[in-house]
C-alpha positions in Angstrom: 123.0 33.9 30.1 119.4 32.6 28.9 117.2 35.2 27.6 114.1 36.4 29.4 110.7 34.4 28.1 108.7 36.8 26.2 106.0 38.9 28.2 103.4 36.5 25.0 104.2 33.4 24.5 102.3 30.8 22.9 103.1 27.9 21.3 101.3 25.0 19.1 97.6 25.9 21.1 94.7 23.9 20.4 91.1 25.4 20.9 87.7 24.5 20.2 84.2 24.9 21.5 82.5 21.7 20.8 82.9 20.1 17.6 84.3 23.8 16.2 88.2 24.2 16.4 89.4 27.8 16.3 92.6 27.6 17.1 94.9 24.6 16.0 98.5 25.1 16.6 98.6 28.4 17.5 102.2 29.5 17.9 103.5 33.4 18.6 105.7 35.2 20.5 105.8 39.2 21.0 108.8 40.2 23.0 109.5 42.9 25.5 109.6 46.5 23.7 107.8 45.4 20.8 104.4 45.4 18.6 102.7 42.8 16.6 99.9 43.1 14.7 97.7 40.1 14.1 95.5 40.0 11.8 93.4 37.6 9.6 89.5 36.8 8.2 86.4 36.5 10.7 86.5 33.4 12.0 90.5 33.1 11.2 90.5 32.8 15.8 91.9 36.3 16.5 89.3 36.7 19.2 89.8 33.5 20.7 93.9 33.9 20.8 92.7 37.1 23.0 90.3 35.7 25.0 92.9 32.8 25.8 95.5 34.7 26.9 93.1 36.3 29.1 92.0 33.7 30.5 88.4 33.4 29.8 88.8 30.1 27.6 91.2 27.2 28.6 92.7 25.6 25.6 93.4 21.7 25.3 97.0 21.8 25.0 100.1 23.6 24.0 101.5 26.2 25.8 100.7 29.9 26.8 101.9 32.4 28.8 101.9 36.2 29.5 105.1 37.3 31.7 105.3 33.7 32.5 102.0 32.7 33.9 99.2 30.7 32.7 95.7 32.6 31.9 94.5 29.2 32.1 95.3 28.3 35.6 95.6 31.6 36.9 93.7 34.1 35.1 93.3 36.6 37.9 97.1 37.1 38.4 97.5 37.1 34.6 95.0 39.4 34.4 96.8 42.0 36.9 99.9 41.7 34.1 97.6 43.1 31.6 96.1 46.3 30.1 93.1 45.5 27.4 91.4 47.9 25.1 88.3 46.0 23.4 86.7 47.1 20.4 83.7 47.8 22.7 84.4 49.6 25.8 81.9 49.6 28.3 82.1 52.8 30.2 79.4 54.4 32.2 77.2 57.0 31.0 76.6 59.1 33.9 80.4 59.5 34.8 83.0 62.5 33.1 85.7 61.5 31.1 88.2 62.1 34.1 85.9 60.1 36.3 85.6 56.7 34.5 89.4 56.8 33.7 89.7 57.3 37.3 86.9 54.5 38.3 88.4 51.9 35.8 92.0 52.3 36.6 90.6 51.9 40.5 89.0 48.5 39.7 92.6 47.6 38.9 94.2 48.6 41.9 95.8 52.1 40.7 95.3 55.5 41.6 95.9 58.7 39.3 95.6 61.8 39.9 93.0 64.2 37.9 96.7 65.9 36.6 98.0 62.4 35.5 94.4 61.4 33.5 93.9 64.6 31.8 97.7 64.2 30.6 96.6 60.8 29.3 93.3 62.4 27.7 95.1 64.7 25.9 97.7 62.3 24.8 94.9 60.2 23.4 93.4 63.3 21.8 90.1 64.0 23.2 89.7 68.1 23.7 90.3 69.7 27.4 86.4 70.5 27.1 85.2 67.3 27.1 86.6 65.8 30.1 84.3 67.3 32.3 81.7 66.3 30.5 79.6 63.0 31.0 79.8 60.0 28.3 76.4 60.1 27.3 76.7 62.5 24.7 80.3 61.1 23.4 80.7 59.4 20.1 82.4 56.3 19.5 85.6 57.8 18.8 85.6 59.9 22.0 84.5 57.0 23.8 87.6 55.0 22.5 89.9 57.8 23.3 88.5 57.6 27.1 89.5 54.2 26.9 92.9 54.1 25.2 94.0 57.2 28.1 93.1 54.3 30.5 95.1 51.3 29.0 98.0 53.9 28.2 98.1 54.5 32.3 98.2 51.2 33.0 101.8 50.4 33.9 102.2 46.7 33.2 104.1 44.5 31.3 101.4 43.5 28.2 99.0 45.5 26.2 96.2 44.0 24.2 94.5 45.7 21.7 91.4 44.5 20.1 90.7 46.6 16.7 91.9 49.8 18.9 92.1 52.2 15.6 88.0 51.7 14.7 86.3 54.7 15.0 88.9 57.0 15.1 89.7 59.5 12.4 92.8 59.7 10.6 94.4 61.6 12.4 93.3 60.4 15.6 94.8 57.2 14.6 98.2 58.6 13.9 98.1 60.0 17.5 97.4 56.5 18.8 100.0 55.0 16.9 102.6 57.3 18.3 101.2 56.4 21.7 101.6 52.7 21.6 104.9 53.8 20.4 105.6 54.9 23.5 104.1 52.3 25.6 107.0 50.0 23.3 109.5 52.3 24.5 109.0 51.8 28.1 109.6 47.8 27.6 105.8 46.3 26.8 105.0 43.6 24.5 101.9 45.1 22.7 99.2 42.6 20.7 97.6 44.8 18.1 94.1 42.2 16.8 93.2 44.6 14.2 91.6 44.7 10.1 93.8 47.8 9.7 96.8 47.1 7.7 98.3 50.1 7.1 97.9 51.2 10.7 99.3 48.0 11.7 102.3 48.7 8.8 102.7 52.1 10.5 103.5 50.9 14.3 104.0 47.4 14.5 107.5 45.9 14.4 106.2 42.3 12.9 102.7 41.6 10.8 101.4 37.8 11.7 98.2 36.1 9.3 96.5 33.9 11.2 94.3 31.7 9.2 92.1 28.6 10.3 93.9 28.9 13.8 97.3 29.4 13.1 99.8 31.8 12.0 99.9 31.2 8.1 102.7 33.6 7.4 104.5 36.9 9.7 106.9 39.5 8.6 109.1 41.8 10.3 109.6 45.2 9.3 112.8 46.3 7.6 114.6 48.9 5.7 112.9 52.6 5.4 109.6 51.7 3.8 109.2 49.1 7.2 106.8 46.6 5.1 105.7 46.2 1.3 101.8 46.9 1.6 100.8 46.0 -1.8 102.7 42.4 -1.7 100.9 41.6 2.3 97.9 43.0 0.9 98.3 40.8 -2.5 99.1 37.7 -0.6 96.7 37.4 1.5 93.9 37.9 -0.9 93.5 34.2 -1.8 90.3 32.0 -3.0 88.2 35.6 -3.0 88.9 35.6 0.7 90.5 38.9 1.5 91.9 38.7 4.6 93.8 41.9 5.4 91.8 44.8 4.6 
């Protein structure tokens, strides 16, 4: 019986914008119920391997997919397979917490009731108080719980997370590590782009390096310890370039 593709799949992509490659034989694959954690130098092409498979840039060959279709060709309906959390949310000033979850999840064709997004606010650790109150006065890390309740109650079969632990607290980014847990337990493939390492050594089930475009070097996590921290941390600071941090 032949095994399902993975929800990501990419393999040998090549990317650039003008005379500038970023991405030169690109190859990964996260599988159904699992997390990987991607992470690498600026300018290494972790933002470009996420804008790809979202369809906003169109590489020159190779292959990529997310549950078998082509952000390339077909970014809409890739897009609808999906649930992102940026580094940056934009969310709307003059709405509640409950509201812009609410608003958000409505641009992408679900509905949840006020019962079902408070849940997911809690889960995501913002206080009962504040989800009445508008976004104006929130902090960043409010502001990213806001958006992690939304991409939590997204019920789709890939999660991409873009630096998803910055600006949260310690132990705010424990919570959110047991969350994506869960999201893993229902069956997702979850992309974790992030600087974090230990975060990423906490949840993820494989640790890729990208460097100039590709994936230098990945490890899956074994045993109790899951991953050696000091020896990823060690290898990867090479030529005074430290690319985990």
């Amino acid at each position: 019986m032949t095994e399902p593709a993975a929800p990501i799949l990419i393999e040998n992509l090549q990317l650039a914008y003008g005379a500038n490659r970023v991405l030169d034989g690109m190859s990964l694959s996260v599988p159904a119920g699992s997390i990987t954690a991607l992470l690498g130098g600026n300018g290494a092409g972790k933002s470009s391997t996420l804008a790809a498979l979202l369809g906003f840039v169109r590489a020159e060959s190779g292959t990529i997919a997310v549950n078998g279709i082509d952000p390339g060709a077909r970014p809409d309906v890739a897009r609808r397979q999906i649930a992102y959390l940026p580094e940056n949310v934009a969310l709307y000033e003059h709405l509640t917490a409950v509201e812009n979850a609410q608003y958000l999840l409505a641009l992408s064709g679900e509905r949840h009731g006020r019962d079902a997004v408070g849940d997911a606010l809690a889960a995501a650790g913002l206080q009962e108080s504040a989800w009445d109150q508008r976004l104006g006065g929130f902090s960043k890390g409010m502001r990213q719980k806001v958006a992690i309740a939304v991409a939590l109650l997204r019920r789709v079969p890939v999660l991409l997370l873009d630096e998803p632990t910055s600006g949260l607290d310690p132990r705010a980014t424990a919570d959110f590590n047991l969350l994506v847990g869960a999201v893993r337990a229902r069956g997702a493939a979850v992309l974790m782009v992030t600087h974090d390492l230990l975060s990423a050594a906490d949840v993820a089930d494989r640790i890729a390096f990208l460097e100039a475009g590709r994936v230098a070097h990945d490890v899956a996590a074994s045993g109790p310890d899951r991953f050696d921290v000091r020896a990823l941390h060690a290898r990867f600071q090479t030529g005074g370039r430290q690319v985990a941090a």
